[in-house]
C-alpha positions in Angstrom: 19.2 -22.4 44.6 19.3 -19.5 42.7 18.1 -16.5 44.8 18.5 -13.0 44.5 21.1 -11.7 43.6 22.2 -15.1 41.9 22.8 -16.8 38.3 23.3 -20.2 38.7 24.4 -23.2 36.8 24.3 -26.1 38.9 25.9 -29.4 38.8 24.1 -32.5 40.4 25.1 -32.5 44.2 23.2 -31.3 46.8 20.7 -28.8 45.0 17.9 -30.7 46.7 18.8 -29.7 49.7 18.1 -25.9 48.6 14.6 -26.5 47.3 15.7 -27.1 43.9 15.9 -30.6 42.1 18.2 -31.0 39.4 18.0 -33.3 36.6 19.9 -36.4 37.0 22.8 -37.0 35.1 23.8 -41.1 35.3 27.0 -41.8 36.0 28.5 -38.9 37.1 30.9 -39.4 39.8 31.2 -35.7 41.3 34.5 -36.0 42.4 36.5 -37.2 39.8 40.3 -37.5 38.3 40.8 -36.1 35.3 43.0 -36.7 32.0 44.3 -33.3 31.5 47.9 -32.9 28.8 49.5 -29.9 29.0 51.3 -29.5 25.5 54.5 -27.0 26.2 54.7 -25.6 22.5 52.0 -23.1 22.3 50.4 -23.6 25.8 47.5 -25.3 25.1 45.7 -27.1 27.3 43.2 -29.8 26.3 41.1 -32.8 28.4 41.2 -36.2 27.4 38.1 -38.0 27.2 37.6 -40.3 29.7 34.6 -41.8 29.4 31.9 -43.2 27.2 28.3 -43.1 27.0 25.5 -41.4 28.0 24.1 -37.4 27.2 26.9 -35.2 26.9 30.0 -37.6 27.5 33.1 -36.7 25.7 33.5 -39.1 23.4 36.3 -41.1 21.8 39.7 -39.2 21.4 40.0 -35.6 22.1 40.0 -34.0 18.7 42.8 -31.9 17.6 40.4 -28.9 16.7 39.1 -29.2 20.2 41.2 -27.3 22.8 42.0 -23.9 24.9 45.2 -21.9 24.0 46.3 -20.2 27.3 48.8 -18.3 26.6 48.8 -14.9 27.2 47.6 -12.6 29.5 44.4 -13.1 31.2 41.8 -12.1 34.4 43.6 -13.6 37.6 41.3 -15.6 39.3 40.8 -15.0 43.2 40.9 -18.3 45.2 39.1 -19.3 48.4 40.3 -20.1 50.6 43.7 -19.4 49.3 45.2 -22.5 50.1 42.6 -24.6 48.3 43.9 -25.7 45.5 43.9 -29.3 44.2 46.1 -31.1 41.8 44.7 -29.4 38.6 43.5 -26.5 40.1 46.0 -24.6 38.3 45.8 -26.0 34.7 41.8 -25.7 35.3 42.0 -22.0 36.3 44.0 -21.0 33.0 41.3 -23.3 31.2 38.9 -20.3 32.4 40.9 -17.6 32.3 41.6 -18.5 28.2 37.6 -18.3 28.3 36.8 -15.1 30.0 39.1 -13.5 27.9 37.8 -14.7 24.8 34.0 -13.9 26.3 35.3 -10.2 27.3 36.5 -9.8 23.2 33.0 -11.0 22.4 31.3 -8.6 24.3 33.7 -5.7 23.9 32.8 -6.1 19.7 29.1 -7.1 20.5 28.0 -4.7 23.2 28.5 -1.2 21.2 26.4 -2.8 18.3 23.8 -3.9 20.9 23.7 -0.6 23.0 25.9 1.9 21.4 28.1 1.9 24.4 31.4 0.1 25.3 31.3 -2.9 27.4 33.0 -2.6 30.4 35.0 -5.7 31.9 33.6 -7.3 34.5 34.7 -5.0 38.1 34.8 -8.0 40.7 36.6 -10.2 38.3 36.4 -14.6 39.0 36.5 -16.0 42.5 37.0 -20.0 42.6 35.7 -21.1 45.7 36.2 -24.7 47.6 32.9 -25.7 48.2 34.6 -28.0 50.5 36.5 -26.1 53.0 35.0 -25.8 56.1 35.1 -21.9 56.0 35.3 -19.0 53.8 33.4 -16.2 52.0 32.8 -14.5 48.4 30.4 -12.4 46.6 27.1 -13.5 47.4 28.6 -16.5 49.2 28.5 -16.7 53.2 30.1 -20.0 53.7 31.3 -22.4 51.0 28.3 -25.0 51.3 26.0 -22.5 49.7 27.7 -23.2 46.3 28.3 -26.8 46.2 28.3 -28.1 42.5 27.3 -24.3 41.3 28.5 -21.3 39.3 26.8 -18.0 39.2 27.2 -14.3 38.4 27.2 -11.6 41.1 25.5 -8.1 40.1 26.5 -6.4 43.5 30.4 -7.7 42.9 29.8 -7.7 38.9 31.5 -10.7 39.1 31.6 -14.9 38.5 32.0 -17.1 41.7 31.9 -21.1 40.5 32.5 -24.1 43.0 36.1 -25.1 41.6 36.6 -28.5 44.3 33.3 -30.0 42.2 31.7 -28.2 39.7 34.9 -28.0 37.3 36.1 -31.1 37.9 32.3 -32.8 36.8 32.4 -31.0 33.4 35.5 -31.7 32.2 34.9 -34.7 32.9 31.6 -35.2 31.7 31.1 -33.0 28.4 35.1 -31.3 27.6 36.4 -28.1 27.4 33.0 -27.4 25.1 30.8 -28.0 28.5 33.0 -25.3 30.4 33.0 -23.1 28.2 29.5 -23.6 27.8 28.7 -22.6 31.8 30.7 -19.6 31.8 29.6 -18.0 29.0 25.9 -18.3 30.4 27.1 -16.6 33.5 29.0 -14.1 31.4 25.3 -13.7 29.7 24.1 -12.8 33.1 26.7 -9.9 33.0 26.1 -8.5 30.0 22.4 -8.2 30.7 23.1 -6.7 34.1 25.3 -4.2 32.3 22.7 -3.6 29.2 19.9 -3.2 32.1 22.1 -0.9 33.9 22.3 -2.8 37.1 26.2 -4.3 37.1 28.5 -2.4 39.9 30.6 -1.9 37.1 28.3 -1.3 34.4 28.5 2.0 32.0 25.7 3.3 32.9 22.1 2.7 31.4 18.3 2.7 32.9 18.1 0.9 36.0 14.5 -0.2 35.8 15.5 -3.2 33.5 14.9 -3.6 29.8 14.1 -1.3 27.2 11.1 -3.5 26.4 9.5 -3.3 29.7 9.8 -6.8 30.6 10.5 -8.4 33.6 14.1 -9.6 33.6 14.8 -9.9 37.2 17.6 -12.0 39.1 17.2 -15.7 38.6 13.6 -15.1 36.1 13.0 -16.8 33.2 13.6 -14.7 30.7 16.8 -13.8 32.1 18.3 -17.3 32.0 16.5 -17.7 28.8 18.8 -14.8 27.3 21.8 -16.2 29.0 21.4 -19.6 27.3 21.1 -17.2 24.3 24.0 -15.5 24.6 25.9 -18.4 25.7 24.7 -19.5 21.9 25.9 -16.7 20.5 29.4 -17.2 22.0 29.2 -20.3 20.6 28.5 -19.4 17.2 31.3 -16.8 16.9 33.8 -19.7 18.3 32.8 -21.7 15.4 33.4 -19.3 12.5 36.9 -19.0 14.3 37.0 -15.2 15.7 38.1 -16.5 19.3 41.3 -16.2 20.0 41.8 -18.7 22.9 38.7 -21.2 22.8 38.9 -23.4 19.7 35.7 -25.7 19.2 34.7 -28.0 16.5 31.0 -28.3 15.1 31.3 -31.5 16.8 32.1 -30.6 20.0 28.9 -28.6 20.3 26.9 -31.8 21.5 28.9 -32.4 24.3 28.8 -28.3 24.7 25.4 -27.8 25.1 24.8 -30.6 27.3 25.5 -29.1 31.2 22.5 -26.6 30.0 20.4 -29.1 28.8 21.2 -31.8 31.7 21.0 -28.9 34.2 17.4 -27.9 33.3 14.3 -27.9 35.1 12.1 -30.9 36.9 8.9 -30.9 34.3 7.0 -29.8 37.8 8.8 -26.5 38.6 6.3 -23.1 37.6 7.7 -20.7 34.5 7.0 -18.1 37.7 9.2 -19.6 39.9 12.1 -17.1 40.8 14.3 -20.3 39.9 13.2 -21.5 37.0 15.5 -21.9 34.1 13.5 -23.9 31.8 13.5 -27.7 30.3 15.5 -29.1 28.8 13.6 -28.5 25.3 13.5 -24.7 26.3 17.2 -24.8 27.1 18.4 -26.1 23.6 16.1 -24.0 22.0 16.9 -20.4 23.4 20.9 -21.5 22.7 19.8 -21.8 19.0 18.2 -18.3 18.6 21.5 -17.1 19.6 23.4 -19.1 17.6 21.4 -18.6 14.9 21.1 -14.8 15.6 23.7 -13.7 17.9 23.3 -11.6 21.1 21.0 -9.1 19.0 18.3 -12.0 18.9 19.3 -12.9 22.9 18.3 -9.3 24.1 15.6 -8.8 21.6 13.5 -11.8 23.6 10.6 -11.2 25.8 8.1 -13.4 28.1 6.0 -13.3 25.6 8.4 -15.0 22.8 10.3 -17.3 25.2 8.1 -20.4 23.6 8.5 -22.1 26.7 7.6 -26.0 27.5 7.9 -25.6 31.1 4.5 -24.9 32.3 2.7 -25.8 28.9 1.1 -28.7 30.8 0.5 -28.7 34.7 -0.6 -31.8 36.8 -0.5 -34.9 35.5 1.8 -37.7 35.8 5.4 -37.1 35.7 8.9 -38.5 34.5 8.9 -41.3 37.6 5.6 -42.0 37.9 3.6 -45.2 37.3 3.9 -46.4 33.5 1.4 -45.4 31.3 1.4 -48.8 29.6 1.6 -52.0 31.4 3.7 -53.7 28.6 6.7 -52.7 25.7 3.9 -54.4 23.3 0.8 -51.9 24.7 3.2 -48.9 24.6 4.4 -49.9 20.6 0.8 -50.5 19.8 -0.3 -47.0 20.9 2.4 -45.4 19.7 2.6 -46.8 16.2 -1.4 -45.7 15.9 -0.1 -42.0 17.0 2.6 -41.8 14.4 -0.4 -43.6 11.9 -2.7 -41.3 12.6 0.0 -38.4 12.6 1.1 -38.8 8.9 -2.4 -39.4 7.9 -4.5 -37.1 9.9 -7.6 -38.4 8.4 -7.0 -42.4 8.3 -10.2 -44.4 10.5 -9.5 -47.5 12.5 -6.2 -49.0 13.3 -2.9 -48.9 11.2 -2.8 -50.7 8.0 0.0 -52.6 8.6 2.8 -50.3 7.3 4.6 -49.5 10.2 5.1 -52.8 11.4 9.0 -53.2 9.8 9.4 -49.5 11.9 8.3 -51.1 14.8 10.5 -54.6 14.3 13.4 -51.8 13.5 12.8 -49.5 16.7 12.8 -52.8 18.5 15.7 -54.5 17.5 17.4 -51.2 17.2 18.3 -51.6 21.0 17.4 -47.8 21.5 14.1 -49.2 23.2 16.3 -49.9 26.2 18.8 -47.5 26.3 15.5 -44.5 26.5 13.7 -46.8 29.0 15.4 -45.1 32.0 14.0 -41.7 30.5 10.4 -43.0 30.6 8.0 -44.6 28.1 8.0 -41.5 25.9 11.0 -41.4 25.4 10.6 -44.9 23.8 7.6 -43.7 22.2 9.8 -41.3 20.5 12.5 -44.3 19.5 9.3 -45.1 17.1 9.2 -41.8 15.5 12.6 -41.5 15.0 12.6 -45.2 13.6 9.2 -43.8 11.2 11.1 -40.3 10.3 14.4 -42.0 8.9 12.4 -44.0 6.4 10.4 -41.2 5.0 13.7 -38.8 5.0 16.6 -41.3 4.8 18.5 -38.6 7.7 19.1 -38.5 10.8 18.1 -34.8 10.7 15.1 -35.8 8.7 14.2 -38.5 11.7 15.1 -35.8 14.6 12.3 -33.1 13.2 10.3 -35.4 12.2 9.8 -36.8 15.8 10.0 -33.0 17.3 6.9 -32.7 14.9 5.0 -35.9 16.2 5.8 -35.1 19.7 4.2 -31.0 19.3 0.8 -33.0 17.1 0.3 -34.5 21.1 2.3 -32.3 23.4 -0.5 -30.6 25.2 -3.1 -32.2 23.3 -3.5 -35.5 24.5 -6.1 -37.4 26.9 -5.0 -37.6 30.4 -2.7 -40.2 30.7 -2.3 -40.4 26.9 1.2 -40.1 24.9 1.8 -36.0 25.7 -0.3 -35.4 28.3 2.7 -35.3 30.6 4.3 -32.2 31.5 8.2 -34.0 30.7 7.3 -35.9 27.4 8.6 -32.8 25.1 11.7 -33.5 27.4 11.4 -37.1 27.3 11.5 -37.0 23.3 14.5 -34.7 23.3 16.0 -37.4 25.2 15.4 -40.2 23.0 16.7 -38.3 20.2 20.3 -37.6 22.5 20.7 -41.1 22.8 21.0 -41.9 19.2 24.3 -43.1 18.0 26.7 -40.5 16.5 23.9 -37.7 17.3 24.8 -34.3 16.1 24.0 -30.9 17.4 22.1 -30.6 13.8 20.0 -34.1 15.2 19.6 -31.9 18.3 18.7 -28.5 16.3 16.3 -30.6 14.3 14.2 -32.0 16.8 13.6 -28.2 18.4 12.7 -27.0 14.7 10.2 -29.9 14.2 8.7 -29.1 17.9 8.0 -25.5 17.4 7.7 -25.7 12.9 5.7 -28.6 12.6 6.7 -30.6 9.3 6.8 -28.0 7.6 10.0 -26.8 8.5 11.7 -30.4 8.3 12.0 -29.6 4.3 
């Protein structure tokens, strides 16, 4: 659990047990054996994929665009214990040291445009930490239990401490070098707020009664884990167009980079007040596309009031888990097929003409239907519109805002117990739209533009 003086990012294991409940990511085995080839000429390190299926999984072959070129110097990483180091500790450490130093160039050229001061380098430096030993301390850590499966940023250390014996290990092998590099640039968000707001050990100085705009921006808030997602898109962005020196992504790889913060969100139940919160899943995706739309600048421009949050949109009501809705696949396609109807023609009277019918055959045979079922019946709702929005666009893109749209038209505005009246559908939606075959991050973009534009902004 993130408290004070914490940043988390938190894989799946244990975080119940400190009053926070993760979203469930199936299949991952926590501790895991990884595929990683070291290539001697140029010292690059890459991970193999090793599985498929599912939100997030590295898929196929690892590409040749895809990798982490560790050579040269780099922040040494402290270990603890010292003596607990597995077999890949090593070629996992330079994997983040190769980050940190390309996340320290981005803030050393993005800082002074930001604040009109230098950024300083972060003062307490990385500590990996075996969440499995049975003693040991670190910044903000009193024994190594307290950060099973997490990774957060430090302010009184100014510093990074991750879990190493399962956090690492989980995204490399569940969503690539993109996923780690993904996590630490949020937490290397966290610093560069603390050091904008003034309140890093090492920072350069600054007003220490948080930002400039007079909003809160507390340890573990919202809006500051909004603004790390941010910034953690606005790494992104600036690896893509090729200025990093170490990191090398793909546009492809940004599916599978995205996805620890969009896996790692919120339980649809959790308050926007709680000093936890980090947002859905839907929130997630869509604060890492302001800033990689419009770099850091856009990340520290944010306030509460511009966050556009799902998470707390809707309160009570049933939940992802709870009783079905609809008793039958045949109810739930029914009811969903007269939504979508009565969506693209707002002012149609009875029941659906008939057209939608081949949509619904498609979205059934499609075998979607059963691959979203585990996500709930929205999610499968959502299969629908998808199904609905490729016909009228003839894109996947086209499909993805399209169903964003449909889901905003009932998001909040349903009947109780009706398609969007639960506080996860928005979530559930985004999930349907992950599952499609060969989804893109511009699928993923899509849906969030079609949520918050309407269809309007679907061209």
């Amino acid at each position: 659990m993130a408290g004070s003086g914490r940043h988390e990012v938190a894989a799946p294991t244990d975080r119940h047990a400190r009053g926070r409940r993760a979203t469930r990511i199936t299949g991952i085995v926590v501790v895991v054996i990884l595929g990683i080839s070291m290539i001697a000429a140029g010292a690059v390190v890459a991970t193999a994929a090793l599985r498929h299926g599912g939100f997030g999984a590295v898929r196929g072959t690892a590409r040749e665009a895809d990798y982490i070129d560790v050579s040269g110097g780099a922040m040494p990483i402290r270990r603890v214990p010292s003596s607990g180091s597995g077999p890949h500790s090593a070629a996992e450490e330079h994997l983040i040291m190769a980050t940190i130093t390309d996340l320290t160039t981005f803030w050393s050229e993005t800082m002074p445009v930001i604040t009109g001061r230098p950024f300083v380098p972060l003062a307490g430096g990385l500590t990996a930490m075996d969440s499995t030993a049975g003693t040991g301390s670190a910044p903000c850590v009193s024994s190594p239990s307290q950060i099973v499966g997490n990774a957060f940023y430090c302010p009184s250390d100014d510093g990074i401490v991750y879990d190493a014996a399962t956090l690492v290990p989980v995204l490399l092998h569940r969503y690539g070098i993109g996923g780690l590099v993904t996590t630490f640039a949020h937490e290397f968000g966290h610093a560069a707020q603390a050091e904008m707001a003034g309140t890093a050990s090492g920072s350069a100085g600054g007003s220490t009664t948080g930002p400039a705009d007079g909003s809160t921006d507390s340890h573990g808030s919202l809006l500051g884990e909004a603004r790390a997602d941010c910034d953690a898109g606005a790494f992104l962005a600036w690896v893509i167009e090729g200025h990093a020196e170490h990191v090398h992504l793909g546009e492809d790889a940004l599916v599978d980079a995205v996805g620890p913060l969009l896996d790692f969100s919120d339980p649809a139940t959790v308050s926007p007040s709680d000093p936890t919160a980090h947002g859905l899943a839907l929130d997630r995706l869509t604060w890492v596309l302001r800033g990689y739309r419009g770099g850091a600048t856009a990340c520290r421009a944010m306030t509460t009031a511009t966050l556009d949050a799902t998470l707390g949109e809707i309160t009570g009501g049933g939940t992802t888990g709870s009783a079905p809705r609809f008793t039958s696949r045949r109810e739930l396609l029914d009811t969903a097929e007269y939504s979508v109807w009565k969506f693209i023609v707002p002012t149609a009277v009875g029941t659906p003409d008939g057209t939608l019918d081949a949509d619904v055959r498609a979205a059934t045979a499609s075998g979607l239907l059963d691959a979203t079922a585990p996500h709930g019946q929205f999610a499968q709702a959502t299969v629908l519109a998808l199904t609905v929005g490729r016909q009228l666009s003839r894109t996947s893109t086209g499909a993805a805002c399209f169903a964003g749209a449909w889901v905003a038209s009932v998001f909040g505005h349903a009947a109780a117990g009706a398609l969007g009246s639960w506080p996860g559908d928005a979530d559930e939606g985004l999930a349907a739209v992950r599952a499609q075959p060969h989804v893109t991050f511009d699928d993923l973009a899509a849906y969030a533009d079609g949520f918050h534009g309407g269809r309007s902004a679907c061209g």
